[in-house]
C-alpha positions in Angstrom: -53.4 38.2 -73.4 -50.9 38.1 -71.3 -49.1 39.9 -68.0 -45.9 41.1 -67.6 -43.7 42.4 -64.7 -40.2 44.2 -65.6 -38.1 46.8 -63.7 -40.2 49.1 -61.7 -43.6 48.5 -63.5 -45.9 46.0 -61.8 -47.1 44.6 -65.3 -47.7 45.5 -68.7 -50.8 43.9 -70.5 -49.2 42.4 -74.0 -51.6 42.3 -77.0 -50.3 40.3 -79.9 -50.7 42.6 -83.2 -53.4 40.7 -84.5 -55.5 42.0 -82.0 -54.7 45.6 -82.6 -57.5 47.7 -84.1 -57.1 47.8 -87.6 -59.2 51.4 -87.5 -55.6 52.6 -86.2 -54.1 54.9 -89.1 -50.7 54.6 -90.0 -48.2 56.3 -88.2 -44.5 56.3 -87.9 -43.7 56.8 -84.9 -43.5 53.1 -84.1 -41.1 52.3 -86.5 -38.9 55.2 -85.3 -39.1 54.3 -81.8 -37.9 51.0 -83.0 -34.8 52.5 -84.4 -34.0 54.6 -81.9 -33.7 52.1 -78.6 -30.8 54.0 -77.4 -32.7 57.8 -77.7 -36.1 59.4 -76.4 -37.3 60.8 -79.9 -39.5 63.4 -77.6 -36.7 63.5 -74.5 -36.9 62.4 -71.0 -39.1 65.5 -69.6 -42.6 66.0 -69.4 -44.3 68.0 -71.5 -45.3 71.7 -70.7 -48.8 70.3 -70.5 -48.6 67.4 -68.6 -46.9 69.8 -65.8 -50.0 72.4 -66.2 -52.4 69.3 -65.3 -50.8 67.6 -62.8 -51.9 69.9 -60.0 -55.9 69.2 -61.2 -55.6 65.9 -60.3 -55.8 64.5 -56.3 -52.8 63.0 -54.8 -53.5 59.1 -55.6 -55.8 60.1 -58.2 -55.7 58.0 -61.6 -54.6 58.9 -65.0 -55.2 57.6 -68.4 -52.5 58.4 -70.9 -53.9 58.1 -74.3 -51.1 57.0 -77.2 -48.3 57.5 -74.5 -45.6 57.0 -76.6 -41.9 56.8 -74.8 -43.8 57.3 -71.7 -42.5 60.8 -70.4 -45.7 61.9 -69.4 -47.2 59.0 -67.9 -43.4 58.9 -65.8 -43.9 63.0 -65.0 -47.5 61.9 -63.4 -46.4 59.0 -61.6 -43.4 60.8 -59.9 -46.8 63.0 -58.4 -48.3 60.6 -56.7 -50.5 59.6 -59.2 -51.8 56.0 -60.5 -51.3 56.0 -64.1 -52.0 53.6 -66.9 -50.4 54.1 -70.0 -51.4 53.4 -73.3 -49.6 53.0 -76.6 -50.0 50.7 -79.6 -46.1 50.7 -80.0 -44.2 47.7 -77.5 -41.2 49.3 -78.8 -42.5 52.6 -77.2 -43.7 51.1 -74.6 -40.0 48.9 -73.8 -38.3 53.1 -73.4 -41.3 53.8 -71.0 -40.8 50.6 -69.4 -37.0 51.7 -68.8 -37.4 55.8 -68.2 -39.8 54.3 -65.6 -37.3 52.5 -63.7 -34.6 55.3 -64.3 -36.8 57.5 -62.2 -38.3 54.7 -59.8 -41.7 55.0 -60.5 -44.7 52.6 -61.3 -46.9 52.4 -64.3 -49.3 50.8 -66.0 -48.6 49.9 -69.8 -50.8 48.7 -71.7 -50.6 47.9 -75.7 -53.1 48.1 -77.6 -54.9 50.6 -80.0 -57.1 53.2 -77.3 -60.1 52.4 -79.6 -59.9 48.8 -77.8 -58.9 49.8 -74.2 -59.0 47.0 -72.0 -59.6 49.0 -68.7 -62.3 49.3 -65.9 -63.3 51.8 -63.3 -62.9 55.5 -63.0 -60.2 58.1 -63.7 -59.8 61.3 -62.4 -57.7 62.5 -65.5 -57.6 61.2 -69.3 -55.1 62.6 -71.0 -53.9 62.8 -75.0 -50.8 64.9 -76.2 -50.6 64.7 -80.0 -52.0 61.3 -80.6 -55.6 61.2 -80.5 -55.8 62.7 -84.3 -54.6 59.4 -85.4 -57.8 57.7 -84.7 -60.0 58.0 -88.0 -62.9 60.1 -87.2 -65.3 57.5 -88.8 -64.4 55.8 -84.9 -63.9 59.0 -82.7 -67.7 59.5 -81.6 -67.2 55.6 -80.3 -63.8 56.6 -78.6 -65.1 59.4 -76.6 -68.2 58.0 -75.4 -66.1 55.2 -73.8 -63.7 57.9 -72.7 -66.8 59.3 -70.5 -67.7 56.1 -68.9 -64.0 56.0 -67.6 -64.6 59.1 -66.2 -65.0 60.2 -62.2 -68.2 62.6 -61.7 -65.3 65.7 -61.5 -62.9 63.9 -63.5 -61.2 65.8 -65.8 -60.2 65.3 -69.5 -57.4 67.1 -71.1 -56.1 66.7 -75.0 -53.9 68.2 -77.7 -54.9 67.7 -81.1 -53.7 68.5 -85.1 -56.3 70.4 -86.9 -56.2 71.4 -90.7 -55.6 75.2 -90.2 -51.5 74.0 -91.0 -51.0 70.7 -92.6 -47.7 69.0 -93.0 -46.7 65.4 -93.3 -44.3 63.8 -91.6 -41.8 60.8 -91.9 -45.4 59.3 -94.0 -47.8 59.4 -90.9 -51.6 59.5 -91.8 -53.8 62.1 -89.8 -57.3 62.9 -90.1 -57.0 66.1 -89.1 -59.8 67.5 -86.4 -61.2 70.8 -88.1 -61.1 73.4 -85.5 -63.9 73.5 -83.1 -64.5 69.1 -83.5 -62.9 68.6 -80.5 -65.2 70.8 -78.1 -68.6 69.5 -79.8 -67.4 66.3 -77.7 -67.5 67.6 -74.7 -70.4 70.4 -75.0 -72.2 69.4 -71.5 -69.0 69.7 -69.9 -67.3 72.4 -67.8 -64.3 73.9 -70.3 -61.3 74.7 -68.3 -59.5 75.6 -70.9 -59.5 76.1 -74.5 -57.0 77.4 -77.2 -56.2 77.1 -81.0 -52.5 78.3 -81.4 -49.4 76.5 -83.4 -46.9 74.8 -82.0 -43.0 74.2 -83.6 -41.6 70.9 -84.7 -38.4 69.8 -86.3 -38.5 65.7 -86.4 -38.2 65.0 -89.7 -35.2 67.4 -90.0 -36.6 70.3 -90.9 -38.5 73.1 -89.4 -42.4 73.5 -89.5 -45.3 73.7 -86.9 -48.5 72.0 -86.6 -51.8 73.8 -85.9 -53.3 72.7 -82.8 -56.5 72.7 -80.7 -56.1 72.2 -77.1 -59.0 71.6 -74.7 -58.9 70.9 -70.9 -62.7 70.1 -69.6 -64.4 68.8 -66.7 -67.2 66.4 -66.3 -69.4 68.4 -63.8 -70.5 66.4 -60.7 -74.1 65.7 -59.7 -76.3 69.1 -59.2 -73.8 71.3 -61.1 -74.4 73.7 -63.6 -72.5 73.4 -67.3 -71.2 76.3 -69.0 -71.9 76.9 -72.6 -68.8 76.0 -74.5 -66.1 77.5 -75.0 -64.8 79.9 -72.9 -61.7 81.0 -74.3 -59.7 81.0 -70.9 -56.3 80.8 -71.7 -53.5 80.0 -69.6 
């Protein structure tokens, strides 16, 4: 392993490919990031999300960005105050955060490496997916979220967007194993649910127009003495 300091990131924790999981599924978006050094594929801005969560989390608080990607999230929650630690299994993803993080004069936390073999400790008061967790083959996802609750603060809240098979379409070759619509909330079925929705949303990367069918979920892991909800509650934003 080794450490890294560039720009306005303290370090960034290298893993040499080797290491990466090999239950990781194959997706494109690596290579395209590679070919694009000079363009955010998903733009500079957060994400309508990201902006809905920021205010759950306490000034200072810490985030865990799963399969962060060029970063624009885990940027959006760093200019808030927050600590963040993101995580992609792309370094040429991770070199446009690295940069969009020192465009806006901000500090994060990069790690790369599959989020099926994070290399982190303590507690965070957010962990947070947008579109990437569907990529993990759900042969490993029970192991995934069970580690994704021990990183959790008693109050901590965990917040994800994921492909389902009501719509399928594949693009530029990736490999998803769809989540068929209700998985995602059987994970977290002792916890309080924030917020849960199925809906569609659009997408044109591959050059033409389509959507993807989507399950989003925002929970919260109750703290000691609380009372849990049956799940879910469809509260909608």
């Amino acid at each position: 392993m080794k450490e890294q300091s560039r720009g306005a990131v303290p370090w960034r924790l290298w893993i040499p490919e080797r290491m990466l999981s090999l239950g990781t599924m194959r997706n494109p978006w690596a290579r395209e990031y590679a070919l694009t050094p000079g363009r955010y594929i998903w733009g500079k801005a957060p994400s309508g999300f990201a902006r809905e969560l920021s205010a759950l989390v306490p000034r200072g608080g810490r985030v865990l960005d799963l399969g962060c990607g060029e970063g624009r999230d885990s940027v959006y929650f760093a200019s808030r105050g927050l600590a963040v630690t993101g995580v992609d299994a792309s370094a040429a993803g991770l070199d446009k955060a690295d940069r969009l993080a020192a465009e806006q004069r901000v500090s994060v936390r990069w790690i790369c490496r599959s989020m099926l073999d994070l290399p982190v400790i303590g507690k965070f008061d957010l962990v947070y997916s947008c579109g990437s967790i569907h990529h993990v083959p759900k042969k490993d996802r029970c192991r995934l979220f069970r580690r994704l609750r021990t990183l959790t603060r008693p109050g901590g809240v965990h917040a994800h967007i994921v492909f389902t098979d009501v719509t399928v379409y594949a693009e530029k070759g990736e490999e998803i194993d769809y989540f068929v619509p209700g998985e995602l909330g059987k994970f977290y079925s002792d916890w309080l649910a924030l917020r849960y929705e199925e809906g569609a949303i659009p997408c044109s990367q591959d050059g033409s127009s389509h959507s993807h069918s989507i399950e989003r979920i925002v929970t919260k892991r109750a703290r000691p003495g609380a009372t849990s909800t049956d799940f879910p509650p469809r509260i909608l934003a």
